[in-house]
C-alpha positions as CSV (number, residue, x, y, z in Angstrom):
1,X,143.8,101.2,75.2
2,X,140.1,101.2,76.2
3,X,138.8,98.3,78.2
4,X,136.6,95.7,76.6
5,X,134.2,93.5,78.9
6,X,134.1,90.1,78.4
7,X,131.5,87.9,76.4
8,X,130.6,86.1,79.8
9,X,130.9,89.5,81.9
10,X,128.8,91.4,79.2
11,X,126.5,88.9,78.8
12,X,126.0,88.5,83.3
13,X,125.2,92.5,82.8
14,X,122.2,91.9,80.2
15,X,120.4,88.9,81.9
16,X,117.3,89.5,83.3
17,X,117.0,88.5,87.1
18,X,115.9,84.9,88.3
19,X,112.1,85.2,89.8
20,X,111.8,86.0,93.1
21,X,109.7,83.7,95.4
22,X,108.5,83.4,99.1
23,X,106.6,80.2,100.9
24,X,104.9,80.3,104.1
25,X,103.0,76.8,105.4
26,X,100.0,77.2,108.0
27,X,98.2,75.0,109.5
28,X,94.1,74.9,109.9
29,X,92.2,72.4,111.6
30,X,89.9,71.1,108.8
31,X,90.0,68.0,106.6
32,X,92.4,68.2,103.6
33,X,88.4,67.8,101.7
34,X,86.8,70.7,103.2
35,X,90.3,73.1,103.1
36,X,91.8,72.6,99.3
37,X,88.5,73.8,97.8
38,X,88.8,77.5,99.4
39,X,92.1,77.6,96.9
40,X,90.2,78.0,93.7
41,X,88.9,81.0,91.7
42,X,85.5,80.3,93.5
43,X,86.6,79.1,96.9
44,X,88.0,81.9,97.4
45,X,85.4,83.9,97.9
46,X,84.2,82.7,100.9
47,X,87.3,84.0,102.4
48,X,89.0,86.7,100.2
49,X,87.7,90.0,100.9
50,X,86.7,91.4,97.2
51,X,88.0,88.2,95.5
52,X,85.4,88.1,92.4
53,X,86.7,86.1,90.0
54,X,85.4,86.6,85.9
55,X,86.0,83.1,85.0
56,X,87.1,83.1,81.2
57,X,87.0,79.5,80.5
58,X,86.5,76.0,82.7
59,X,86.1,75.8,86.4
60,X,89.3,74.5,88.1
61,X,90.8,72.2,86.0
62,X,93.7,72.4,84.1
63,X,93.7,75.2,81.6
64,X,90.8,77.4,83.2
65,X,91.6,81.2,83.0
66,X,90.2,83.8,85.2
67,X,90.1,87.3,86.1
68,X,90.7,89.1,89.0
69,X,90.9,92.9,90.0
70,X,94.7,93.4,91.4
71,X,95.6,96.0,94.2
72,X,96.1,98.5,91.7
73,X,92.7,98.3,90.5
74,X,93.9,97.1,87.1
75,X,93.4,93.3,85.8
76,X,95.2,90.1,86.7
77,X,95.1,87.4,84.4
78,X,95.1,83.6,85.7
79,X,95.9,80.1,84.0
80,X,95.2,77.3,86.0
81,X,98.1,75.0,85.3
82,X,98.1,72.3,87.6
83,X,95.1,71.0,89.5
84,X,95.4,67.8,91.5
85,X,92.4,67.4,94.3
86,X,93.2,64.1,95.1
87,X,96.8,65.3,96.2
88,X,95.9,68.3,97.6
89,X,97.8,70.6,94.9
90,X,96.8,73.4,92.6
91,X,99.3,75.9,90.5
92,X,98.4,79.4,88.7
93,X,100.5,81.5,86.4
94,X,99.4,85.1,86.8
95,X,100.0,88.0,84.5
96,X,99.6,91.7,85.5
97,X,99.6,93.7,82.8
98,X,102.9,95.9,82.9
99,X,103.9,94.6,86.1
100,X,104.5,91.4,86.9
101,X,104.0,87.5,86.3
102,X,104.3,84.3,88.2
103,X,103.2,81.6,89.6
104,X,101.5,80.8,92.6
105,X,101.6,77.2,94.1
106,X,99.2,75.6,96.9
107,X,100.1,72.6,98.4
108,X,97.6,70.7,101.1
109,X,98.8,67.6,102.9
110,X,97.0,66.1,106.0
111,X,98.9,66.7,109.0
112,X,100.1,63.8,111.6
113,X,97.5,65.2,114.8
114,X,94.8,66.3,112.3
115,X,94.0,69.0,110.2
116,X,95.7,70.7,107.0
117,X,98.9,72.2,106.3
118,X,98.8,74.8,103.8
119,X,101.9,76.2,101.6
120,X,101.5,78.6,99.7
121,X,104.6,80.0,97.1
122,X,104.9,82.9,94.9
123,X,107.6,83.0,92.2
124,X,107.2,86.6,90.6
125,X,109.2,88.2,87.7
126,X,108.9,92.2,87.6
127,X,108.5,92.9,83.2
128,X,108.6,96.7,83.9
129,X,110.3,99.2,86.8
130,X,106.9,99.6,88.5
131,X,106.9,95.7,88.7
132,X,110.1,95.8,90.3
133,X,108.8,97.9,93.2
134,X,105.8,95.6,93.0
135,X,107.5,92.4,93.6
136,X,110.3,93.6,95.9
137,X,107.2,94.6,98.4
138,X,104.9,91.8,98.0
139,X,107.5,89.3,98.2
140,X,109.3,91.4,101.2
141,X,109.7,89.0,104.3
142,X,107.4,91.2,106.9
143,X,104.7,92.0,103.7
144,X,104.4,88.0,102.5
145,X,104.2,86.5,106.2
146,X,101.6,89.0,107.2
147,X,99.5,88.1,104.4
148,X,100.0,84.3,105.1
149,X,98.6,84.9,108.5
150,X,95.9,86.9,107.6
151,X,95.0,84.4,105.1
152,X,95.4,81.5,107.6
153,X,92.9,83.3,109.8
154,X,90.8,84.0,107.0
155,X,90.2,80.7,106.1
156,X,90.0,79.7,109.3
157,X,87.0,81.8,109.8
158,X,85.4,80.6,106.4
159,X,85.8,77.0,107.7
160,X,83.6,77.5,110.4
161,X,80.9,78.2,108.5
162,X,78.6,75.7,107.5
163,X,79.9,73.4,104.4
164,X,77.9,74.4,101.2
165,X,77.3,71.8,98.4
């Protein structure tokens, strides 16, 4: 008699995996004022090395879009969907083409001696098998702490510059 799954069983097999995400918190010593802004499409520049953003539509508010170039060289597509100065907060959605999407989360709160604490959180969904490999190695523990640092003293760096208006 051959063996039939179950509905439940069959139905655990077909689901597509739950996102994958990773959050690292950092501190720089910089006004909540001065740090939140370097986590925009713009910001960034003064800190991402060949961060050019093609802004689509808006600025930073709600709704904006933007493109980016991603490491493969292809284009990454970004939705601003939350975008709170006052508290500190802004939230992407990100779509590589035949790789990946997600969302990427900031979060800025003034720390209790001084300063900013940054956290930053990626929740990535792989849409093809190159995606997979994609988001199992950006998300890896080693890969996605490293960057935090790097951005941490990236940032750093940018905010000893003088402000611009």
């Amino acid at each position: 008699m051959p063996v039939v799954p179950s509905t439940l069983a069959l139905a655990l097999a077909l689901a597509p995996a739950a996102p994958e995400t990773q959050m690292r918190t950092f501190h720089l010593d910089a006004p909540l004022a001065r740090v939140f802004p370097l986590f925009t499409a713009r910001g960034e520049r003064a800190w991402a090395p060949g961060w050019e953003p093609e802004i689509l539509s808006g600025g930073e508010e709600r709704g904006s879009a933007f493109v980016t170039t991603g490491r493969n060289g292809g284009p990454v597509t970004w939705i601003v969907i939350d975008y709170r100065p006052s508290e500190g907060r802004a939230s992407y959605a990100r779509l590589v083409h035949d790789s990946n999407i997600g969302l990427v989360d900031v979060a800025c709160t003034g720390a209790a001696k001084g300063g900013t604490d940054v956290s930053v959180r990626y929740t990535l969904t792989a849409v093809s098998e190159a995606g997979k490999s994609f988001v199992a190695e950006f998300l890896a523990e080693q890969h996605y702490t490293q960057m935090i640092e790097e951005w941490r003293v990236l940032t750093g760096k940018a905010l000893r510059l003088p402000a611009t208006p």
